[in-house]
C-alpha positions as CSV (number, residue, x, y, z in Angstrom):
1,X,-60.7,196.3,-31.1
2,X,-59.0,193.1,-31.8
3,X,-56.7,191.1,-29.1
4,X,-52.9,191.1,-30.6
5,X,-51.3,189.6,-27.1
6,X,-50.6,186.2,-29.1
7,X,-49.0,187.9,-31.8
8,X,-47.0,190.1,-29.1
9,X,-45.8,187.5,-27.2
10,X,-43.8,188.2,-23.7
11,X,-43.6,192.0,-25.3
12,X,-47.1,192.6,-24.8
13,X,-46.3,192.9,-20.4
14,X,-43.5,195.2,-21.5
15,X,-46.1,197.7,-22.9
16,X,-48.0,200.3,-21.3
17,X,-51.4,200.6,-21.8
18,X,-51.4,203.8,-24.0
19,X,-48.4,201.9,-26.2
20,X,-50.6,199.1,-26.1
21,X,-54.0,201.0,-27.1
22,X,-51.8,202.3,-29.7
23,X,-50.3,199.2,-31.3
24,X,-54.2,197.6,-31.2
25,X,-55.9,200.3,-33.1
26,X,-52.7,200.7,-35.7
27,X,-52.9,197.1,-36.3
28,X,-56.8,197.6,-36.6
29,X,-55.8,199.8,-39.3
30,X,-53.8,198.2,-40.5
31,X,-56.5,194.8,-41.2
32,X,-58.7,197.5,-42.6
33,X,-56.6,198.8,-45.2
34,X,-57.9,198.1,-48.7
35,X,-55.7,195.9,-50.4
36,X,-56.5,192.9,-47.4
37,X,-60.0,192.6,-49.5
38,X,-57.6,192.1,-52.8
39,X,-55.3,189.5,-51.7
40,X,-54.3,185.8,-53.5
41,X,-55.7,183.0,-50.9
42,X,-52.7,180.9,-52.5
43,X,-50.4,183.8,-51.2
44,X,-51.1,183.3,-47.0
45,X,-47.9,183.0,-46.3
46,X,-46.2,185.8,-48.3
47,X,-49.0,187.9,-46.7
48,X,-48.4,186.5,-43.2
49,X,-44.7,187.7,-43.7
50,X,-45.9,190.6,-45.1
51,X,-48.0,191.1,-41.9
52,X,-45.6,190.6,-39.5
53,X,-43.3,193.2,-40.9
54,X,-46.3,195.4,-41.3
55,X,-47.2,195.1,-36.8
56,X,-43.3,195.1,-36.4
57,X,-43.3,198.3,-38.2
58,X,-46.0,199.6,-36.0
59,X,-44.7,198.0,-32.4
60,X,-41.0,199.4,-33.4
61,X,-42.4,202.6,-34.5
62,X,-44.4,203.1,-31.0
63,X,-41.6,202.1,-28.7
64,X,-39.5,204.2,-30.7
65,X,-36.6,201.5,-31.8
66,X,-36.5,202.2,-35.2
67,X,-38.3,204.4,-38.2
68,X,-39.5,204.2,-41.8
69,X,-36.2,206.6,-42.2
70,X,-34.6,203.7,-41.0
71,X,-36.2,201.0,-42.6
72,X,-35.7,203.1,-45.9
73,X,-32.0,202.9,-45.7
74,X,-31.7,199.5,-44.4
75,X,-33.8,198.8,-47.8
76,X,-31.6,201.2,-49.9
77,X,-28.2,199.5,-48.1
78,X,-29.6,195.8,-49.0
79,X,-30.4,197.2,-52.6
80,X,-26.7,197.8,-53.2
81,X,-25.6,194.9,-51.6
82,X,-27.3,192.8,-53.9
83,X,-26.8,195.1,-56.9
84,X,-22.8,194.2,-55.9
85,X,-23.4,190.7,-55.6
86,X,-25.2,190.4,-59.5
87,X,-22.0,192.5,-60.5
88,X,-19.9,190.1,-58.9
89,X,-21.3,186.9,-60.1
90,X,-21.8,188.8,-63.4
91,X,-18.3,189.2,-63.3
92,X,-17.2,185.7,-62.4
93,X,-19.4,184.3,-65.8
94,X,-22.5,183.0,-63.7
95,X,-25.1,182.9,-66.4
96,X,-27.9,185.6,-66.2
97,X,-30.8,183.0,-66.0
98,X,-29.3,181.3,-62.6
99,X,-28.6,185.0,-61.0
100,X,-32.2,185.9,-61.8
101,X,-32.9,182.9,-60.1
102,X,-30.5,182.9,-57.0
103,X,-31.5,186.5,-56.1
104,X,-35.1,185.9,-56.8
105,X,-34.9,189.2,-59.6
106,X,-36.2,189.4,-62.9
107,X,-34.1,188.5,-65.8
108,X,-34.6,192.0,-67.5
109,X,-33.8,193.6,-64.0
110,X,-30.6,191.4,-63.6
111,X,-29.5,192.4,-67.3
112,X,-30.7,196.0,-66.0
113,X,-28.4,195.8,-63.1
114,X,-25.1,194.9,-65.0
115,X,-25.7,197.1,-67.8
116,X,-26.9,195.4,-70.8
């Protein structure tokens, strides 16, 4: 069982044992999941990100403040955001190349996204 009270920060007084017990063995799990063996060393801090959003998931998920149902439309809601703004700069003559490269997208999905 692994110490996560850094990571937690001032939340980690908020929690009651059992959340806490909780959060510790789901972030356990979480370490031990296969694709940690598989990662890029030259990606750490992708993966840290990545990580954090991963225990946030978990601590939310046990103190009940938000869901995967959640998270999935926040996603989906984002997704058409930016599918509006490649439409939009489309639309204003911003060349393909510098929207795939503003919104971080592949050309092909950028052409994808505005029809072509």
């Amino acid at each position: 069982m692994s110490d996560y009270t850094d990571w937690l920060g001032p939340a980690a007084e908020s929690l009651t044992p059992g959340q806490l017990e909780a959060f510790t063995d789901a972030a356990d799990a979480y370490y031990d999941l296969p694709f940690h063996a598989q990662r890029d060393p030259d990606d750490a801090i992708a993966d840290s990100a990545e990580d954090d959003y991963a225990l946030t998931a978990i601590l939310q998920d046990i103190l009940m403040e938000s869901s995967l149902m959640t998270a999935a439309r926040e996603v989906r809601e984002a997704q058409d955001a930016l599918t509006g703004w490649v439409r939009g700069m489309a639309a204003r003559g911003v060349p393909e190349a510098r929207i795939a490269e503003q919104s971080q997208l592949a050309r092909d999905t950028v052409r994808k996204r505005i029809g072509k």
